[in-house]
C-alpha positions in Angstrom: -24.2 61.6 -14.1 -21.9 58.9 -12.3 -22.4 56.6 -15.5 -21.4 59.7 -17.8 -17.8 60.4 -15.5 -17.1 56.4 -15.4 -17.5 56.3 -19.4 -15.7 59.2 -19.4 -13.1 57.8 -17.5 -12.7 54.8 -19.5 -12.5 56.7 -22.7 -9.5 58.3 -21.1 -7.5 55.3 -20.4 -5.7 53.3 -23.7 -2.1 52.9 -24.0 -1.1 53.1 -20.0 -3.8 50.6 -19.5 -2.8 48.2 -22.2 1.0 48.3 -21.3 0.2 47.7 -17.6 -1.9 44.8 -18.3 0.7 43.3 -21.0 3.3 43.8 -18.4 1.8 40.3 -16.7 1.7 37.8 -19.7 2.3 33.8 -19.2 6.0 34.9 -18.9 5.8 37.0 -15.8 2.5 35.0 -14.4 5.3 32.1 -14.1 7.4 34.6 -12.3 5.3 35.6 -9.9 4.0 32.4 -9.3 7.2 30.9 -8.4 8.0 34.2 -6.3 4.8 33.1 -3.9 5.3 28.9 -4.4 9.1 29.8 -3.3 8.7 32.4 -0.8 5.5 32.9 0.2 4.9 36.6 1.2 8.6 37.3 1.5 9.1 38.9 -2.0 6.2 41.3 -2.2 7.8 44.1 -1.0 9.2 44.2 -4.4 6.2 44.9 -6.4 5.7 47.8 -3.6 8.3 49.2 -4.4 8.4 48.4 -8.0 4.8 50.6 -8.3 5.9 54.0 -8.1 9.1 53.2 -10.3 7.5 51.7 -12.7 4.6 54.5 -12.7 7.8 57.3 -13.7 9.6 55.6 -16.4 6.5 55.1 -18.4 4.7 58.0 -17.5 8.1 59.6 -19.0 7.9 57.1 -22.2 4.7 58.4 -22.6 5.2 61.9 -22.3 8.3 61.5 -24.8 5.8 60.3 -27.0 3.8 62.5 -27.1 5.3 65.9 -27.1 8.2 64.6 -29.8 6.1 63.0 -32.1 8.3 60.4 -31.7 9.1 57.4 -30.6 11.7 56.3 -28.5 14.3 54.4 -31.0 14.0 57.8 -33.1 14.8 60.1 -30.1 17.6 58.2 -28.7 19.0 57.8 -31.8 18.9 62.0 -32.0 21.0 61.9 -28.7 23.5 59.0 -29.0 26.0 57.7 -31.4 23.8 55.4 -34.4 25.6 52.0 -33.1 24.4 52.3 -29.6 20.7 52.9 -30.7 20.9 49.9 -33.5 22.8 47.4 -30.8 19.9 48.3 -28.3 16.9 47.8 -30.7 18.9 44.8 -32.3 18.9 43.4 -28.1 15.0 44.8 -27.8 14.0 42.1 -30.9 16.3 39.2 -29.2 14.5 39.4 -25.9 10.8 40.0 -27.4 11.5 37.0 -29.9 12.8 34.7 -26.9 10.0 36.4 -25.1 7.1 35.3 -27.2 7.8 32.1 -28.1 7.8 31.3 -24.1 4.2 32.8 -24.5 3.0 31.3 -27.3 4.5 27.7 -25.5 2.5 28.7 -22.5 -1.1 29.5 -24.1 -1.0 26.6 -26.0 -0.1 24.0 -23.0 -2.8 26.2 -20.8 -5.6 24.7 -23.5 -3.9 21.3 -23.4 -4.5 21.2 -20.0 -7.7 22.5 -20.2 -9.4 20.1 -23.3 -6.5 17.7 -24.1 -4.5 17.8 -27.5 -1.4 18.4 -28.9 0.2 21.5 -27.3 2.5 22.6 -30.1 -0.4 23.0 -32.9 -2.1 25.0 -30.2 1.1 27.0 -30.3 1.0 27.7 -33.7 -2.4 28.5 -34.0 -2.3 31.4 -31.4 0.5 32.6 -33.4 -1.4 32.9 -36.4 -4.1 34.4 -34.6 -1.8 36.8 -33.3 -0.7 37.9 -36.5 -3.9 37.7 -38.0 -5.4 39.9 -36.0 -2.5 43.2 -36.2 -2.1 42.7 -40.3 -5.8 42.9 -40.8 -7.2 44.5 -37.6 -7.9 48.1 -38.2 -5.8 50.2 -35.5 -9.0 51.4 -33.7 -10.4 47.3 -33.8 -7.2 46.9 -32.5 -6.8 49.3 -29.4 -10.6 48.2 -28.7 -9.6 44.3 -29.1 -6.4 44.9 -26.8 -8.7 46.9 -24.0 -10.9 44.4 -23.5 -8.6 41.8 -23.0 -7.3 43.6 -20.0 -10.1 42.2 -18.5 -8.4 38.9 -18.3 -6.0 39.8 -15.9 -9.4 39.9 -12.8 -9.2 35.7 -13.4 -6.2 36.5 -11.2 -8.6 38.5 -8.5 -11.3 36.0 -8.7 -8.6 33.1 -7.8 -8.2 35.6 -4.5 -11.3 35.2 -3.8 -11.6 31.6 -4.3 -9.3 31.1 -1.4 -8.7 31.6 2.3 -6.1 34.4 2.9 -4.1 35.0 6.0 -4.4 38.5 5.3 -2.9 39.2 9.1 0.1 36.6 7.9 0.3 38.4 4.7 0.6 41.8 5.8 3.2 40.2 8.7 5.4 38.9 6.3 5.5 41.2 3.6 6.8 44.3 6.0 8.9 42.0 7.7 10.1 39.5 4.8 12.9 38.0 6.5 10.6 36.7 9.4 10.4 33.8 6.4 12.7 32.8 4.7 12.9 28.9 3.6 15.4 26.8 5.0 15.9 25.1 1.2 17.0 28.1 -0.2 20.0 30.4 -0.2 20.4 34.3 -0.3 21.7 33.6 -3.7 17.9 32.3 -4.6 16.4 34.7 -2.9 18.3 37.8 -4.6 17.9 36.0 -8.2 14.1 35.8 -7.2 14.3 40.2 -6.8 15.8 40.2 -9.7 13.3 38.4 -11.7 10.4 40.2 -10.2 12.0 43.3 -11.0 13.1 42.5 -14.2 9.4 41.0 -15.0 7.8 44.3 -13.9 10.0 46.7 -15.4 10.4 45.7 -19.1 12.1 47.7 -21.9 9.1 46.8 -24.8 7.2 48.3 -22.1 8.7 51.8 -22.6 8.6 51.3 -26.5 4.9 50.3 -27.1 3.8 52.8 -25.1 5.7 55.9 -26.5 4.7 54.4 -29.8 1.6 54.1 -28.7 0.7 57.8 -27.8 2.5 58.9 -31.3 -0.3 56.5 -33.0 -3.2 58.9 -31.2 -1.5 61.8 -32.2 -1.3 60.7 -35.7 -5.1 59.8 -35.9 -6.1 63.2 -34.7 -4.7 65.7 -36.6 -6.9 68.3 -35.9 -5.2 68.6 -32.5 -1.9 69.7 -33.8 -2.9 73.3 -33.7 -3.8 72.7 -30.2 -1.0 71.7 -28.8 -0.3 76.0 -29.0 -2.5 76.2 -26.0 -1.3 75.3 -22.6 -4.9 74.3 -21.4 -4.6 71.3 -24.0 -1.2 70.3 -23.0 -2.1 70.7 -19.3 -5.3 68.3 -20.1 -3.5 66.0 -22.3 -0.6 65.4 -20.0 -2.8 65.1 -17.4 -4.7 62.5 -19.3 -1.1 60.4 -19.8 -0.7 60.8 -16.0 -4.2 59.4 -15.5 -3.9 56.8 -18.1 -0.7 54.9 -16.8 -1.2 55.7 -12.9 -4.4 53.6 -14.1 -2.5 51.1 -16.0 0.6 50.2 -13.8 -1.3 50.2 -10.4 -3.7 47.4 -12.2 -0.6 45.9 -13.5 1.2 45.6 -9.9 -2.4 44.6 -7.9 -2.8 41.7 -10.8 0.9 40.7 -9.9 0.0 41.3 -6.4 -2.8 38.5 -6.7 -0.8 35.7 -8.3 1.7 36.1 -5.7 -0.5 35.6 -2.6 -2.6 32.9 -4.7 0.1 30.9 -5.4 1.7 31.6 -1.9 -1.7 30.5 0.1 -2.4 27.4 -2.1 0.7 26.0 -3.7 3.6 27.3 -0.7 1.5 25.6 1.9 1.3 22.2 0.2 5.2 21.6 0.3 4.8 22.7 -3.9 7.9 25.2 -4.4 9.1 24.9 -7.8 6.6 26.1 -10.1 8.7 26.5 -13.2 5.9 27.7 -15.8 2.8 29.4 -15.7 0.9 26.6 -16.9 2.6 24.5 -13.9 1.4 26.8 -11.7 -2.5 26.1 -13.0 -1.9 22.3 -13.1 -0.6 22.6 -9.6 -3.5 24.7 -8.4 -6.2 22.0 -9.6 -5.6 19.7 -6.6 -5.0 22.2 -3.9 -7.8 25.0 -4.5 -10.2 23.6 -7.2 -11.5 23.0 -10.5 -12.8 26.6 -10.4 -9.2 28.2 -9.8 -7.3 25.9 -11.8 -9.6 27.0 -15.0 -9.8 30.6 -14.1 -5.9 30.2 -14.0 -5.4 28.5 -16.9 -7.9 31.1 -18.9 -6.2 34.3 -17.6 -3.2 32.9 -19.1 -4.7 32.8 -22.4 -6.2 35.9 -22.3 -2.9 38.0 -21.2 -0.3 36.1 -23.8 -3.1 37.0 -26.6 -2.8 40.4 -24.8 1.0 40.2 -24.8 2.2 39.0 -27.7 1.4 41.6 -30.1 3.1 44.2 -27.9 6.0 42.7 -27.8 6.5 42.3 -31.7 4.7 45.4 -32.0 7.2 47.0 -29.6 9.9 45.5 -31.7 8.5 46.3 -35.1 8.1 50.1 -33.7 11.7 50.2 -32.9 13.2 49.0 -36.1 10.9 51.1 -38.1 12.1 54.4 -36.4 15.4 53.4 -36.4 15.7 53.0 -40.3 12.9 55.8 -41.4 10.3 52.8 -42.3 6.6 54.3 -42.2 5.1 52.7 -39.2 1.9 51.9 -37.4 -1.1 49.3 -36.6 -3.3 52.9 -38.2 -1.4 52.3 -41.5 -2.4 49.3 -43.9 0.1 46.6 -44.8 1.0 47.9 -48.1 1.9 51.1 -46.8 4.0 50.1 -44.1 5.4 46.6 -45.2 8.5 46.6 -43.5 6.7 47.2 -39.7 4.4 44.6 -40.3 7.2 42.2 -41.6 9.1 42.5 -38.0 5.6 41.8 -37.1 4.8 38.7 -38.7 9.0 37.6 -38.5 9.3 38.2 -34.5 6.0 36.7 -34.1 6.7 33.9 -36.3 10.1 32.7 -34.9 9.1 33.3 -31.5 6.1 30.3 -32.7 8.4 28.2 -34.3 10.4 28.0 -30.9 7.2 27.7 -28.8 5.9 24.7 -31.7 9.3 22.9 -31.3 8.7 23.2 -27.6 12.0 25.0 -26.7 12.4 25.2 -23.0 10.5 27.5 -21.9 13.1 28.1 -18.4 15.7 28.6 -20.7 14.0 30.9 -22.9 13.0 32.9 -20.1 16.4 33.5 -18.3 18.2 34.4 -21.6 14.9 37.1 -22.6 16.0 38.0 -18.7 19.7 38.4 -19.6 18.8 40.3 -22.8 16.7 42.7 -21.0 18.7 43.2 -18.0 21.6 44.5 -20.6 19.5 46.7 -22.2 16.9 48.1 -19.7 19.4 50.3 -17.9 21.1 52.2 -20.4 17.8 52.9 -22.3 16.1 54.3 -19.2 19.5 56.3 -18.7 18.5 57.6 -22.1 15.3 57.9 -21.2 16.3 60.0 -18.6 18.5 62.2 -20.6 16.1 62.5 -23.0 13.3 63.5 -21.2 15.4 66.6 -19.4 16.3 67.5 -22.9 15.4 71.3 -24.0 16.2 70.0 -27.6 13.8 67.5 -27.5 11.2 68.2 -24.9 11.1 72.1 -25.4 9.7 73.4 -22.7 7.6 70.4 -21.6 10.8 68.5 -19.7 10.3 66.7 -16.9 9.9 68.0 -13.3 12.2 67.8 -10.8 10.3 65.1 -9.1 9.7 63.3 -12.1 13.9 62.9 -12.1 13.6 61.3 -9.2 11.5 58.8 -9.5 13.2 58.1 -13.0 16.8 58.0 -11.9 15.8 56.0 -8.9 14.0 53.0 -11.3 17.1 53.7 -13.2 19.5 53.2 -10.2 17.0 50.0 -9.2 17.6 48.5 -12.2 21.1 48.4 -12.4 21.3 47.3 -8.8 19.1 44.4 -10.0 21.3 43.8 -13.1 24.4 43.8 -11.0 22.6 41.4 -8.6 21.7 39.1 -11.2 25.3 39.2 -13.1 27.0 38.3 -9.9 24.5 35.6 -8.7 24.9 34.0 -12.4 28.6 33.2 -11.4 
């Protein structure tokens, strides 16, 4: 019986799941690592707070989804003026591009540090592989490849466990985060540091993939249209959304949670303060907390950019696809939906180049920052609008204290944005 409710449970979980664990690729590893090399426990208050926000603007992606039949470049563009959707999806590509290749760079100098070689041909060949597997992947092959590489996110929980925690210290620190603060460091630092975290958690190809996401399981099951008359199916089903990205952002934030007090209890304590990459932070784990942690480390990183990466150019192929009226979807083949699985292949592609040609990867990641600190807050103000929409949402809009939580990740956000514009200068 408790095997049958656990499978159950499982089955239940898909897209929430897979966006939360994408959420922490090589790109935010780096920033959370840096966050606890920097400032020990000071910053994790943000990922706190970050949880419940981050829970209502996808849940509300989600839902979009599902109920418009839809995704979200094809409802916003319903609601706003053409040129504001087409400059945002334009921005959504920039930042996923930039995005990737600092992945692909980071996966392939986590197996040079692992066996030794040349980083950039490990670069392009996890590009490839990443293209590989979405052109000729069947979607369900797909969804089932993408779940189980979730699992590489617990190398982040075994590192935990690997190491002594001040749990006492931890807890200390983190409700009282100005108790710490390093003498090295400015206010500046420390409010650009927010801003990263919050920018890493709360990501605009989030929102897209996952509305996407739930339109691809609609369009595979048919059947169900008919049942979407009843209100015990929509109940269920929106209940199983709830479920499903509850699920998937709580394991996102714990995961983020992890890397932060790893890299605060190992790295932070050994003077080591400027971890610039994720693969730094493995190399800088090896001397300070082992052979075992360093390779756990370095192997998580693998396993979430191989997680990562087809999200974000799936994210972006989504987008340009509703925008323009292109069939779209990792359920259709190549041939019937050519121009999706060219943004595929071209975000993917360029974002390899860029990681082969070893473009900085600290650059790459403050401009994908930029980029989606621009676009984040108007599209979860559309969002918003959207998802209170009669039009749109019939009578399946958002409750009142679903607004909440949306407006106040909205209001977050451009806090964060403003933060980060005025810290820049």
């Amino acid at each position: 019986m408790v095997k049958q409710s656990a499978k159950k449970f499982v089955q239940r979980l898909g897209p929430g799941l897979i966006t939360g664990a994408a959420d922490d690729d090589p790109s935010g590893i780096a920033t959370y690592s840096q966050a606890g090399s920097q400032f020990r426990f000071g910053l994790v208050w943000t990922l706190l707070i970050t949880t419940p926000l981050m829970i209502g603007i996808q849940m509300l992606s989600a839902r979009i989804g599902w109920v418009t039949g839809e995704g979200l470049a094809a409802n916003i563009n319903k609601l706003f003026p053409r040129w504001f959707t087409q400059t945002l999806v334009g921005l959504l590509v920039v930042a996923n591009t930039i995005n990737i290749a600092a992945d692909v760079g980071a996966m392939g100098e986590a197996v040079r540090l692992l066996i030794g070689g040349p980083q950039a041909l490990y670069a392009v060949g996890f590009g490839v592989l990443c293209i590989g597997t979405q052109v000729f992947f069947s979607y369900e092959n797909s969804v089932r490849l993408l779940k189980w590489l979730t699992l590489a996110l617990f190398a982040y929980v075994a590192v935990i466990l690997t190491v002594s925690v001040p749990w006492r210290q931890a807890i200390s620190e983190s409700l009282h985060p100005w108790s710490f603060f390093p003498k090295d460091v400015s206010l500046k630092d420390y409010a650009a540091m927010v801003v990263a975290v919050l920018g890493t958690t709360i990501s605009p190809y989030l929102f897209f993939w996952q509305a996407s996401q739930e339109v691809e399981d609609s369009i595979r099951r048919p059947q169900e249209q008919a049942l979407r008359l009843h209100p015990a199916y929509v109940t269920e089903h929106l209940s199983r959304i709830k479920q499903d990205t509850f699920v998937g952002m709580t394991f996102s934030n714990v995961i983020a949670l992890c890397i932060v007090i790893a890299t605060a209890v190992t790295l932070n304590q050994q003077g080591i303060t400027n971890i610039q990459t994720s693969a730094q932070a493995a190399e800088a784990l090896r001397p300070v907390a082992g052979e075992f942690a360093f390779a756990i480390f370095a192997l998580g990183i693998i396993g979430t950019g191989l997680l990562a990466v087809p999200v974000l150019a799936g994210s972006a192929a989504y987008a340009v696809s509703e925008l323009y009226g292109w069939k779209a979807g990792l359920s259709r083949g190549f041939r019937e939906a050519k121009g999706f699985y060219l943004i595929i292949i071209a975000a993917t592609g360029m974002g390899t180049l860029m990681g082969y040609f070893e473009v900085n990867p600290i650059k790459a990641l403050v401009w994908s920052a930029i980029v989606n600190g621009v676009i984040s807050v108007p599209i979860m103000a559309a969002l918003m609008w959207i998802g209170q929409s009669e039009k749109l949402m019939g009578e399946h809009t958002i409750s009142r204290r679903h607004r909440f939580f949306g407006w106040a990740a909205t209001v977050v956000m451009t806090f964060a944005v403003v933060v980060m514009v005025v810290t820049s200068f």
